[in-house]
N, CA, C and O of each residue as an XYZ file, in Angstrom:
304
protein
N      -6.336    -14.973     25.809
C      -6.010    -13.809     26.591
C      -4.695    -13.230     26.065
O      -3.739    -13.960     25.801
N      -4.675    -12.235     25.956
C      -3.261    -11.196     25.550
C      -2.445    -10.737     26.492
O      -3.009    -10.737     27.586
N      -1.293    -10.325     26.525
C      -0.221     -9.613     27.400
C       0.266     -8.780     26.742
O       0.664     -8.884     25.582
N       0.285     -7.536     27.678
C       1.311     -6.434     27.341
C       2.581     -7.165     27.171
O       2.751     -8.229     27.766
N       3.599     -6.603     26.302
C       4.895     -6.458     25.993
C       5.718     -5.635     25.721
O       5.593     -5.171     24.587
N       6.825     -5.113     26.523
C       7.797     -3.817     26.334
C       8.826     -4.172     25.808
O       9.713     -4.346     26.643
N       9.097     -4.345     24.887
C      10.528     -4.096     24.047
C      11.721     -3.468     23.588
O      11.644     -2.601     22.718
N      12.926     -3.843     24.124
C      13.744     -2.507     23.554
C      14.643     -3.136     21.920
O      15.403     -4.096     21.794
N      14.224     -2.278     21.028
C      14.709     -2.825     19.407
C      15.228     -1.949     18.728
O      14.645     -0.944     18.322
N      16.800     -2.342     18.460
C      17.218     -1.128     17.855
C      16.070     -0.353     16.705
O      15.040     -0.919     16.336
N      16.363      0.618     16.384
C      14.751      1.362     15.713
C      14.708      1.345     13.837
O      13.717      1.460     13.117
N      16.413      1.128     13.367
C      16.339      0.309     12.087
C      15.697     -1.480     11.928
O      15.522     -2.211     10.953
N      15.518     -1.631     13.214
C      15.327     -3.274     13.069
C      13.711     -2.888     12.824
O      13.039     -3.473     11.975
N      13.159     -1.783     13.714
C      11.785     -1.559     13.571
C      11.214     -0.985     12.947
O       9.993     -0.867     13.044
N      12.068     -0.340     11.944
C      11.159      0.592     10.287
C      11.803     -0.386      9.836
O      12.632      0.405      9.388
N      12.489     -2.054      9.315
C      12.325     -2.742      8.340
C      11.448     -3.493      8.981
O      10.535     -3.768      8.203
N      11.246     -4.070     10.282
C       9.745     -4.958     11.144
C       8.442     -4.163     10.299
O       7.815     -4.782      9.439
N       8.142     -2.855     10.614
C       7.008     -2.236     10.702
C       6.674     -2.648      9.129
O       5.658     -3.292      8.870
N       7.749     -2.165      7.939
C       7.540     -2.506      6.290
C       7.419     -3.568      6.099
O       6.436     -4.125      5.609
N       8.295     -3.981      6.415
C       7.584     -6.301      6.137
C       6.027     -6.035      6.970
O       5.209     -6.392      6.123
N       5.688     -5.837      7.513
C       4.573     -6.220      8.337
C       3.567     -5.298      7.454
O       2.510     -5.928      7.419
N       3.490     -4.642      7.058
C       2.540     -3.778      5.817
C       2.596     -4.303      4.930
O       1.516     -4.598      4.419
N       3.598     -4.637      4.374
C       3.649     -5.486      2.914
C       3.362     -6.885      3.140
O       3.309     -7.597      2.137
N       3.209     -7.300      4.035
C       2.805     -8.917      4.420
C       1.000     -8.336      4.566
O       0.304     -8.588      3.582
N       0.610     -7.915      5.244
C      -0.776     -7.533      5.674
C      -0.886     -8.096      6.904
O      -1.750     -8.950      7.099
N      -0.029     -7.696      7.898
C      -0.107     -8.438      9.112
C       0.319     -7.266     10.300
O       0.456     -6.129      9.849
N       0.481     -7.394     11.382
C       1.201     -6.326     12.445
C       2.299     -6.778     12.899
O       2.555     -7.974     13.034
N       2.997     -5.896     13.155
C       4.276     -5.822     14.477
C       4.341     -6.924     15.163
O       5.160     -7.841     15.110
N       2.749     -6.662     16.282
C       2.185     -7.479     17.240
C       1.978     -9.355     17.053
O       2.224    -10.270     17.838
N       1.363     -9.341     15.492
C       1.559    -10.615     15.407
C       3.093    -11.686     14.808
O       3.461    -12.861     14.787
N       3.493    -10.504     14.455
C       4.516    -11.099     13.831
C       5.533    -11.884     14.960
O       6.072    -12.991     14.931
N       5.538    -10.696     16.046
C       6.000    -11.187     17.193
C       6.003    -12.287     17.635
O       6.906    -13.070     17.929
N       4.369    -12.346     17.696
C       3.651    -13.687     18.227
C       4.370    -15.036     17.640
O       5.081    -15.833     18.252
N       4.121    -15.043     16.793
C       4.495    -16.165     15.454
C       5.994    -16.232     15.760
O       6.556    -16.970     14.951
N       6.473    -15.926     16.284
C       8.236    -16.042     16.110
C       8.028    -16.449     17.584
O       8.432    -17.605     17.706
N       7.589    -15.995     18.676
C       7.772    -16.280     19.916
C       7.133    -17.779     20.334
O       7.587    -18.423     21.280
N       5.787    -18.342     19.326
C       5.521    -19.401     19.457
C       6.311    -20.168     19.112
O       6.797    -21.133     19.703
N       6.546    -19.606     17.720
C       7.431    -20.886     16.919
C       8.960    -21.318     18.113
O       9.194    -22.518     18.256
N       9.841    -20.326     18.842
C      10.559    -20.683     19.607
C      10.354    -21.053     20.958
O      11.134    -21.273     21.884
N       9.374    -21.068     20.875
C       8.799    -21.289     22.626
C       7.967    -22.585     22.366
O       7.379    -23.203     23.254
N       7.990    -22.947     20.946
C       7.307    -24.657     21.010
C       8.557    -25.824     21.455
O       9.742    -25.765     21.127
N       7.971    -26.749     22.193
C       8.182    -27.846     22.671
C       9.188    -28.588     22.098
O       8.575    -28.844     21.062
N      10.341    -29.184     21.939
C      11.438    -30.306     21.008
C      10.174    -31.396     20.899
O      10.084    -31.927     19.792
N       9.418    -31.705     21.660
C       8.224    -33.208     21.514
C       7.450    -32.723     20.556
O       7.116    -33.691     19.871
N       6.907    -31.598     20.066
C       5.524    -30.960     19.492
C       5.739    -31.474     17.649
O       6.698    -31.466     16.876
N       4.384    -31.856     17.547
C       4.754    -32.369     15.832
C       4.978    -31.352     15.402
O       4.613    -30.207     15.672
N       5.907    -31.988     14.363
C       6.825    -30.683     13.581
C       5.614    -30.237     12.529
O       4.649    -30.903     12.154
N       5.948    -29.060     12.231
C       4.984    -28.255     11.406
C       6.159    -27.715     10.044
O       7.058    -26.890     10.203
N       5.870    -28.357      8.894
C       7.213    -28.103      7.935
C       7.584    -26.425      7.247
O       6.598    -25.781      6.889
N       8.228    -26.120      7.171
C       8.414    -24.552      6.520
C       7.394    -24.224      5.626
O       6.900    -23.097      5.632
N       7.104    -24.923      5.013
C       6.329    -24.175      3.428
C       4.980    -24.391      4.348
O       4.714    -23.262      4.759
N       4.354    -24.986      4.677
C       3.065    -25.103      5.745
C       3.423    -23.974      6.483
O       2.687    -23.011      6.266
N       4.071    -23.840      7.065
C       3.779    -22.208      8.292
C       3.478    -21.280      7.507
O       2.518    -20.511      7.552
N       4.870    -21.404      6.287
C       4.395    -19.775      5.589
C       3.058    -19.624      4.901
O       2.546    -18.595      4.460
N       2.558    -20.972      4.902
C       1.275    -20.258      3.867
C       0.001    -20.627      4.932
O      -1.159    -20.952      4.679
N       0.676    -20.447      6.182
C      -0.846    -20.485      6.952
C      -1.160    -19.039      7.513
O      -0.447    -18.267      8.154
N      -2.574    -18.919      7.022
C      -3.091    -17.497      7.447
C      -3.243    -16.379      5.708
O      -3.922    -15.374      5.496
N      -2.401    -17.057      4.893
C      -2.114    -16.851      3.482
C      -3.691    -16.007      2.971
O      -3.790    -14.792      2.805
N      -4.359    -16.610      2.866
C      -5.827    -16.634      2.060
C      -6.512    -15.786      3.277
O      -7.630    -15.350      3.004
N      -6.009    -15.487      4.578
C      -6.874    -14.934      5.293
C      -7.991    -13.498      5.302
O      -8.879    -12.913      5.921
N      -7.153    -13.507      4.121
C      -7.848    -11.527      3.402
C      -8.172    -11.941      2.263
O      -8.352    -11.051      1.431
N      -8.336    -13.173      1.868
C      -8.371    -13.689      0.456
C      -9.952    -13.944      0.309
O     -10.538    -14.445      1.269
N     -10.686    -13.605     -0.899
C     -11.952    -14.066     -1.598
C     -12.516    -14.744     -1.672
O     -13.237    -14.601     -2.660
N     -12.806    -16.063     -0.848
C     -12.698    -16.984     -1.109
C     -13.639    -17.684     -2.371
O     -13.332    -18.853     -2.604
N     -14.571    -17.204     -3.079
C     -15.590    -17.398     -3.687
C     -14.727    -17.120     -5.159
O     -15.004    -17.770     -6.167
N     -13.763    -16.185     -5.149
C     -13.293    -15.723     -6.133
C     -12.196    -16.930     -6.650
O     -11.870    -17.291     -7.780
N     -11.847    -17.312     -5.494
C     -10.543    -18.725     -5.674
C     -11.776    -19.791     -5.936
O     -11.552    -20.534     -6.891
N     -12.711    -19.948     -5.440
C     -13.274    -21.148     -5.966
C     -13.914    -21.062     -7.583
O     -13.999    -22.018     -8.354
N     -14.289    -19.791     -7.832
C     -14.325    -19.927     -9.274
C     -13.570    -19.622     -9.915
O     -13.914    -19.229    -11.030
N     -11.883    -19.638     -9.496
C     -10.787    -19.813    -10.691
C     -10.682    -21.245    -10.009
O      -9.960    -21.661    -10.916
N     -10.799    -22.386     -9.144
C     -10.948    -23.650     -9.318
C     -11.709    -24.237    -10.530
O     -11.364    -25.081    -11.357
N     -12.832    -23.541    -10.381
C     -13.880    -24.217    -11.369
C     -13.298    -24.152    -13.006
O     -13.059    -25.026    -13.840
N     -13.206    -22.715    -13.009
C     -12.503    -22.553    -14.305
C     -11.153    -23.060    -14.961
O     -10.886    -23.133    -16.160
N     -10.407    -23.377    -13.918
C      -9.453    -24.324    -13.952
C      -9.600    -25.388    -14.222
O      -8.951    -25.777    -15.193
N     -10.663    -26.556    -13.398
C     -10.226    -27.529    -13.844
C     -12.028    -27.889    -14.471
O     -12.320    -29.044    -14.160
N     -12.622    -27.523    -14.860
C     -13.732    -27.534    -15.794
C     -13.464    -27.781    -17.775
O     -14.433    -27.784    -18.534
């Protein structure tokens, strides 16, 4: 389930938010998300290490058929 959210952000913070978030291939909206989980998780919760967060969701627009045959060709 989703929730509205009203924000007040200075509006340079939100034309460099809005450009990272185009050049990432992601939204505003989630980016949010992802920062609000990550600080709103638990001190008990297994840790999840830096280089793992950033590359989760990575491949999500990604080919996947296309990565498996530069696997093949790789290690063939």
């Amino acid at each position: 389930m989703t929730a509205k959210l009203t924000l007040s952000v200075e509006a340079d913070v939100v034309r460099r938010a809005k450009r990272h978030a185009r050049l990432h291939r992601t939204s505003l909206s989630s980016m949010v998300e992802r920062f609000l989980a990550l600080v709103s998780t638990p001190p008990d919760a297994p840790a999840t290490s830096g280089a793992l967060r950033d590359l989760r969701g990575v491949l999500k627009h990604g080919d996947r058929e296309a990565y498996r045959r530069h696997l093949r060709e790789k290690h063939l």
